[in-house]
N, C-alpha and C positions, 0 to 999 in steps of 0.2 A: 576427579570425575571420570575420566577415562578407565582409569583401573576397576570403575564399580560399576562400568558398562551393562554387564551383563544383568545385576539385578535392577541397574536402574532400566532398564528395558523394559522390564516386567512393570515397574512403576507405571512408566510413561506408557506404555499400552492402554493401562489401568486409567491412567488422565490425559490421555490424549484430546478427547473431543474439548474437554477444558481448559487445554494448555496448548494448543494451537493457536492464540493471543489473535481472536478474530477480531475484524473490522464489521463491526454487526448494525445495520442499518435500523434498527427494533431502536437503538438510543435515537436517534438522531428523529425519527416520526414517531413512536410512540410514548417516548421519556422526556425529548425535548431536553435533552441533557446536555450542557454546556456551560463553559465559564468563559464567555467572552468577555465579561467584567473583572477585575481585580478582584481577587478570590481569598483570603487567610484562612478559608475551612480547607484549600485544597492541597495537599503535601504529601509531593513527588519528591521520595527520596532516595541515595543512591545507595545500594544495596551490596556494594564490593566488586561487582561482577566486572567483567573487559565491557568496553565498548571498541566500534569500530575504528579505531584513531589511526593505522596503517592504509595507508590508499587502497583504495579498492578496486581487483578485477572484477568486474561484473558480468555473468554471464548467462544469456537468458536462453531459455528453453522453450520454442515456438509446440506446443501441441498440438496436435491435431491441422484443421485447415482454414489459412489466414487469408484475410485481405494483405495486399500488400500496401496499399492504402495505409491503412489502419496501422499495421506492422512501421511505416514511416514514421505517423504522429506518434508512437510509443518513443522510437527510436530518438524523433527528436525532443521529445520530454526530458529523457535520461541524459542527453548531452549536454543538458540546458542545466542539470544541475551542476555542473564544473566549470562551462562558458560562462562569460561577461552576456550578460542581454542586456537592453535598455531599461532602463527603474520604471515598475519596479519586477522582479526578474525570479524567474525559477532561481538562480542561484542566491539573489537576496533572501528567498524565502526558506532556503536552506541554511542560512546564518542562524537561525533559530534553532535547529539541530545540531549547528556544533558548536550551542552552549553546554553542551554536555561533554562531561570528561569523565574518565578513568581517575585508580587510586593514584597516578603517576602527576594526574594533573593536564594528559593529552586531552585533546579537545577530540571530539569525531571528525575525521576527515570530509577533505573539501574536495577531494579528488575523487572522484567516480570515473572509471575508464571500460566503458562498453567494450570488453574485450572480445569475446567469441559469442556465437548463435549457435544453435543444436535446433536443426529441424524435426521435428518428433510428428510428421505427416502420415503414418502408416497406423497412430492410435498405439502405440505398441503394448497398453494396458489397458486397450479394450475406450470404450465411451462415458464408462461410467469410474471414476475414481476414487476411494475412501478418500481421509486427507492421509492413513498411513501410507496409499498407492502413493502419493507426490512425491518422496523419500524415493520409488522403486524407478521411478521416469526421472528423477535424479540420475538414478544407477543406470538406466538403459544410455542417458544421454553420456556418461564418462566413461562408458564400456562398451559403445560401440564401436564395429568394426570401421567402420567412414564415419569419419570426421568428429570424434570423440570429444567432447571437453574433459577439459585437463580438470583434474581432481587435485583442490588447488586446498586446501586446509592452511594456509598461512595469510592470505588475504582475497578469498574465492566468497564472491555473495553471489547465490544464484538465484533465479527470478523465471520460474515456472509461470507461463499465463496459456491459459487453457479457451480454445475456440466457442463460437458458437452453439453447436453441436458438443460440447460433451457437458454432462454432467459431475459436477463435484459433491462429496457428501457435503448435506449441510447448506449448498449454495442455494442463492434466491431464498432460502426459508429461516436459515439465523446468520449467514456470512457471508460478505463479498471476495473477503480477500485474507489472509493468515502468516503470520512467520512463525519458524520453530527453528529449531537443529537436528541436524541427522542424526540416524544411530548408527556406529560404528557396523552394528552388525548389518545392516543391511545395507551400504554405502562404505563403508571402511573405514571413513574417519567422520569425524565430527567437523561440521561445515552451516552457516547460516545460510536460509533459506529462506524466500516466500511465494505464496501462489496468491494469485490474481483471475477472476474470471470473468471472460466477456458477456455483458449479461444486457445485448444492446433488444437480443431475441427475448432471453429467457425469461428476464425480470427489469426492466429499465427501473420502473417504478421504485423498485428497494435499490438497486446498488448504480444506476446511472444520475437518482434526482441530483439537483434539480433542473437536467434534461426532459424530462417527462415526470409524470405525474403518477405518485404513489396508489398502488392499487385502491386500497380503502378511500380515495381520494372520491370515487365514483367517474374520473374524468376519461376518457380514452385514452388509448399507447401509441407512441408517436407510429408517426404512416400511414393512421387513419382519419376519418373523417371527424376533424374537430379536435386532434390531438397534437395538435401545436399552438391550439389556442392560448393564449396567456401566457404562453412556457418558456423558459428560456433558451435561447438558441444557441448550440454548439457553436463554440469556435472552429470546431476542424473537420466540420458536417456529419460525425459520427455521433449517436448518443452512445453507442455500446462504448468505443475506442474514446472518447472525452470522459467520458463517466469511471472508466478505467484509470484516465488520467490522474485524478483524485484517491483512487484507492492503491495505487501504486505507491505515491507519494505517502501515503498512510503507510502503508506496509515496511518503505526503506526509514522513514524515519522512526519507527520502532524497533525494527530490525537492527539498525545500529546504535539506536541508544540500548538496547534490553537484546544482544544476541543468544546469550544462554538463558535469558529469563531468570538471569540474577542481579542487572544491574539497575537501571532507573524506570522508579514504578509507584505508583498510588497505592496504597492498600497495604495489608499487612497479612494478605493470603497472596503466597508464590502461585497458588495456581490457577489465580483469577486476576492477575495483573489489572490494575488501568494505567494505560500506558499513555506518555506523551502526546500519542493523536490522538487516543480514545478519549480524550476531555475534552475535544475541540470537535467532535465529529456534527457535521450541520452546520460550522463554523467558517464563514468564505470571507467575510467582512465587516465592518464596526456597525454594533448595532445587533449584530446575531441575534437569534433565538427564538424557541416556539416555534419554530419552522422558517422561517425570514434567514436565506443565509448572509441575509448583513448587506452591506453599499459594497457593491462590486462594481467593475466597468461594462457597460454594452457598446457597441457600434451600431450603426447606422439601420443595420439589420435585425436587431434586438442578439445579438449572439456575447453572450454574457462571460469573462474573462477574470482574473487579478493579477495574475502575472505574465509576463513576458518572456518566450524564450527563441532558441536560434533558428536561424532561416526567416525571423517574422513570424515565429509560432507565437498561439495564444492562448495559455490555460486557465483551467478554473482548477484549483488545487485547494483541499481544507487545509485553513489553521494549526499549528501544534500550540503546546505548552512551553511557555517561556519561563527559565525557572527565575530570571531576574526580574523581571516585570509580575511575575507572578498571573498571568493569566494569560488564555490565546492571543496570538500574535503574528500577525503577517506581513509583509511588504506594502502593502494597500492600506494599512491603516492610519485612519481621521486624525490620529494625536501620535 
C-alpha cells in the first residue's frame, strides 16, 4: 500500500468526500435506520485488513478555542474507556469492540492511553477546514516548533476535535464526525485518524440529539425559550461537549475496527463502508428505533445517561454491532 502511495493519492483525492467513513445524522432522523433487533439480513464481514489490536497512544489535537470545561468531560470519557467504572461502564461498552480481531486472531485492544495534547489555538489552517485540511493540522500539530506530537505510525490514533467557531466541510449538513488515514505525502507516513466537531452552537439538533431537538422537529434550540422542553438533559450540562461524547465513541470504534478501510464492514463497496456504528446510529437502549433511542437511565433531574465512567462521570454513548449476538448491543441492555 505504501509503495503505490503516490497514485493511490490521486485515487483517494478523487474519493475523499466518500471515504471519509462519516457519522452522518441523515440515518438516524430521516431513515430511521437501525438494527437494535437480531438482524440475519445484516453481514459485517472482515475484509483482511489490521485492526487496532496494539495498545494504543492516543493523541488529541485541541483546534481552535476550548472550554476547559468541556475539554475535562472529553478527557474523562477517553479514560473511561480502559478504567474499571461501576456497571454498567464506558469500558463495558467497549467489550463490544474488541470482539473484533485481525487475520491473527487479536482482538482490538483494551488499552487506550491519552498520551499527549497539541494545542492548535492560533487556527493554524484558518476557520474553515476541508476534511483534506484535518490531514494538514495533523502535520502542523507533529511539526511544530513547541511542543510537537510525536509522529507515532506504530500505534499513534490521533483525534482532531475542532471548536465552536470553526467550520468543517460537510459539518452540520451531512457529518458529525469521520475517520480516515493519512497520506504519506502530506503527513509522512500513514497513521489513523479522526475528526469530531463541536456542534453545541452550530447544529445541536443533527449532531448533539437527543440533547436538543432536531431542526425539522419545528421545536426550539436549547438556551431558548421553550427549548428544554421535553428534552433530555445532559449528564455533564454541555449539549455541544455530551453530544460529542457519543460521536467520539462512534468514530474510535470504527477507527479501530476499519483503520485502513479494509477490515470490518457491511457492504460490498469499499468506498461506502457501513461500519460497526453506523448500524446502530440513534441506537442508546433496548427498545430503539424510529427516533426512540431506546430505555436509557435519567436522574432526578431528567438528565439522561447509559453508561458510567471515571470521577462519577455519566455518558450517553450510541450502541455498536455485535458480531456475536448479531445485532446492537450495549452495557444497558433489558436481556
Amino acid at each position: 500500500m505504501l509503495k503505490l502511495h503516490s497514485h493511490f493519492l490521486l485515487l483517494s483525492l478523487l474519493l475523499f468526500t466518500s471515504l471519509a467513513l462519516p457519522w452522518s445524522p441523515n440515518q438516524q432522523f430521516k431513515h430511521a435506520k437501525n438494527y437494535e433487533g437480531s438482524s440475519d439480513l445484516v453481514d459485517v464481514q472482515y475484509h483482511m485488513g489490521p485492526v487496532l489490536a496494539s495498545p494504543i497512544n492516543l493523541y488529541i489535537i485541541w483546534y481552535g478555542h476550548w472550554n476547559p470545561t468541556h475539554q475535562s468531560t472529553i478527557r474523562d470519557f477517553l479514560y473511561s474507556i480502559s478504567y474499571p467504572s461501576s456497571f454498567p461502564s464506558v469500558a463495558d461498552w467497549w467489550r463490544t469492540v474488541r470482539l473484533y480481531t485481525d487475520q491473527t486472531g487479536s482482538n482490538i485492544t483494551g488499552n487506550i492511553v491519552l498520551s499527549e495534547e497539541f494545542y492548535d489555538s492560533a487556527y493554524s489552517h484558518g476557520r474553515y477546514l476541508s476534511r483534506l485540511a484535518i490531514q494538514s493540522v495533523i502535520k502542523t500539530a507533529v511539526t511544530s516548533y513547541q511542543r510537537a506530537l510525536p509522529l507515532n505510525p506504530r500505534n499513534g490514533l490521533y483525534l482532531v476535535l475542532t471548536s465552536s467557531d470553526v467550520q468543517v466541510q460537510d459539518f452540520c449538513r451531512a457529518v458529525c464526525g469521520f475517520h480516515y488515514f493519512t497520506f504519506p505525502t502530506i503527513v509522512g507516513v500513514t497513521v489513523p485518524y479522526a475528526w469530531v466537531g463541536y456542534s453545541g452552537t452550530q447544529c445541536p439538533g443533527m449532531c448533539a440529539y437527543p440533547f436538543a431537538w432536531p431542526n425539522y422537529s419545528g421545536r426550539p434550540p436549547p438556551g431558548t425559550s421553550g427549548g428544554a422542553s421535553n428534552i433530555m438533559g445532559t449528564p455533564n450540562g454541555d449539549v455541544g461537549a455530551d453530544g460529542m461524547i457519543s460521536v467520539i465513541a462512534h468514530e474510535l470504534a470504527e477507527v479501530t475496527s476499519n483503520p485502513l478501510v479494509n477490515a470490518w464492514y457491511a457492504g460490498d463497496d469499499p468506498t461506502a463502508p457501513t461500519e460497526i456504528a453506523d448500524l446502530c446510529v440513534g441506537v442508546y437502549g433496548s427498545g430503539a428505533g424510529g427516533g426512540y433511542v431506546g430505555k436509557v437511565y435519567t436522574d432526578s433531574w431528567g438528565k439522561g445517561y447509559n453508561v458510567n465512567g471515571v470521577r462519577g462521570r455519566r455518558f450517553l454513548v450510541q450502541w455498536v454491532w455485535n458480531p456475536l449476538k448479531r445485532r446492537c448491543f450495549g452495557p444497558n441492555a433489558m436481556d
